[in-house]
C-alpha positions, 0 to 999 in steps of 0.5 A: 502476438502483438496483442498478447504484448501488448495486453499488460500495458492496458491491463495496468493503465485501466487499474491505474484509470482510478488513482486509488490511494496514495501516488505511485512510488515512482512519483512519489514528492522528495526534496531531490537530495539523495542518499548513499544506500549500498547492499553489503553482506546482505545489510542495507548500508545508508549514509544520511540522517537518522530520524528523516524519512527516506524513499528506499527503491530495490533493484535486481541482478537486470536493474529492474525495480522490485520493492520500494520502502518508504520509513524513517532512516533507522539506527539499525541495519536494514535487511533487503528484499529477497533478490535485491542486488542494489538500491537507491534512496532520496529524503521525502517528507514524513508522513504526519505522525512520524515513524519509528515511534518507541513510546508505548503510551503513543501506539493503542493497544485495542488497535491491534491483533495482540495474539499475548504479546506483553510488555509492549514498551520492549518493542519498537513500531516500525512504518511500512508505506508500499506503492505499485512500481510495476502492474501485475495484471493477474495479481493487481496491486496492494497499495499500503501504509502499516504500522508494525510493532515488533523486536527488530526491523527484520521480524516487522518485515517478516509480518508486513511481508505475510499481510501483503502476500495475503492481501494480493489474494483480495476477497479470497484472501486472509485463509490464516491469522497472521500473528503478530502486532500492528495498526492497518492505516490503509491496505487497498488491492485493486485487480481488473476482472472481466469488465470491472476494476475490483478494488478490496479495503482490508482492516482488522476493524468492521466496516459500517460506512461506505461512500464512493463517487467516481467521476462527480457521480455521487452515491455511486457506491454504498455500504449496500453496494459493498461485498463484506468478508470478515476471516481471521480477524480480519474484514475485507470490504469489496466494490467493483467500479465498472469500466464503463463508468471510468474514461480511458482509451489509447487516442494520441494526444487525447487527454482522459482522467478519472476521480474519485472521493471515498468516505470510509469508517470503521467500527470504533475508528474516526470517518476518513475521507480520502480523494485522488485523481488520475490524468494521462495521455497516451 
């Protein structure tokens, strides 16, 4: 029993050894000014300035963190997660490039899945940013930044809500094609299989460079080392990074940590180079 209790906590400190991506919203940086955020009659209430970027966290009926939205603070009401009972927000720097952007000559049509969408200039382009607020070791977790065009809020939800349902699936994921308009700036699912952390990259773009150092240890993965899918219009690139290779352990007092540098590019988009690291001590 002890063990099964305990299983949970190391499955999510081992995926959380690497750090991929962006920090945990749970740590995310903000000015420490707070907002008024209330759930009435099933709208997101929000007494704060229009056009900041806003860290938006839901809780349910037991208080427990169930979404978190990271976007600037729009005009029009917000509609909560499935389940939500109440929520908290705190102003915290935009993301370069804003959000909500309304021109269309600043969004790129041949970055997206069109599916005959017209007249692009109706639409609004809203900005989703996700990060793990509690581990599910059977799922892993999607960590995310999307950029959505759509005719409302609550329809930009509605895809960002289908894309992350297919995502947790990893390879296997993207059985159908979600229509709809939208640029993927990062997508990452990460889940502990076996001895290997499996991390999937997601976009609607091929792959065709593939970098990865672990722990000073360069050339560790490379575009040869990656496990391509391509269904629906969408690419899925996979690595596994072998416990092994990543230093953790539940010693008291002990210090370990991991990092990581990533170089990716996809077809007909400019090399990204992303890099993180991850410390703790038990």
């Amino acid at each position: 029993m002890k063990q099964k209790k305990s299983a949970p906590w190391m499955h999510g400190l081992i995926l959380l050894a690497l750090g991929v991506g962006l920090a945990s919203c749970k740590t995310l940086r903000s000015n420490s000014a707070t907002l008024e955020v209330r759930i009435v009659d099933g709208k997101v209430e929000i007494t704060g300035d229009v056009g900041k970027c806003a860290k938006l966290t839901f809780v349910d009926s037991d208080g427990e963190n169930i979404e978190c939205d990271v976007h600037e603070l729009p005009s029009d009401p917000i509609c909560p997660p499935p389940g939500a009972q109440g929520a908290t927000g705190e102003y915290v720097p935009c993301p370069s490039g804003g959000a909500g952007s309304t021109d269309p000559d600043s969004y790129d049509p041949s970055e997206s899945i069109l599916n005959g969408h017209a007249g692009l200039g109706h639409f609004d382009t809203y900005r989703f940013f996700g990060f793990p607020l509690e581990i599910d070791p059977g799922e892993g977790y999607v960590e995310y930044e999307l950029e959505i065009r759509a005719k409302s809020r609550h329809r930009a939800r509605l895809i960002r809500d289908r894309i992350l349902e297919q995502a947790h699936s990893g390879l296997t994921g993207f059985q159908e094609r979600i229509p709809g308009v939208y640029v993927i700036h990062h997508l990452i699912h990460a889940q502990l299989v076996g001895r290997n952390v499996l991390f999937t990259l997601f976009d609607t773009k091929a792959f065709e460079q593939f970098d990865l150092t672990v722990n000073d240890m360069a050339g560790y993965r490379d575009i040869d080392d990656v496990f391509l899918v391509q269904r629906h219009g969408w690419h899925m690139a996979g690595v596994a990074v072998g416990l092994a290779d990543l230093d953790w352990g539940f010693l008291p007092g002990v210090e370990y940590g991991n990092s990581y540098e990533l170089a990716v590019k996809n077809v007909g988009s400019n090399p990204e180079e992303l890099a993180g690291e991850w410390v703790y001590t038990p």
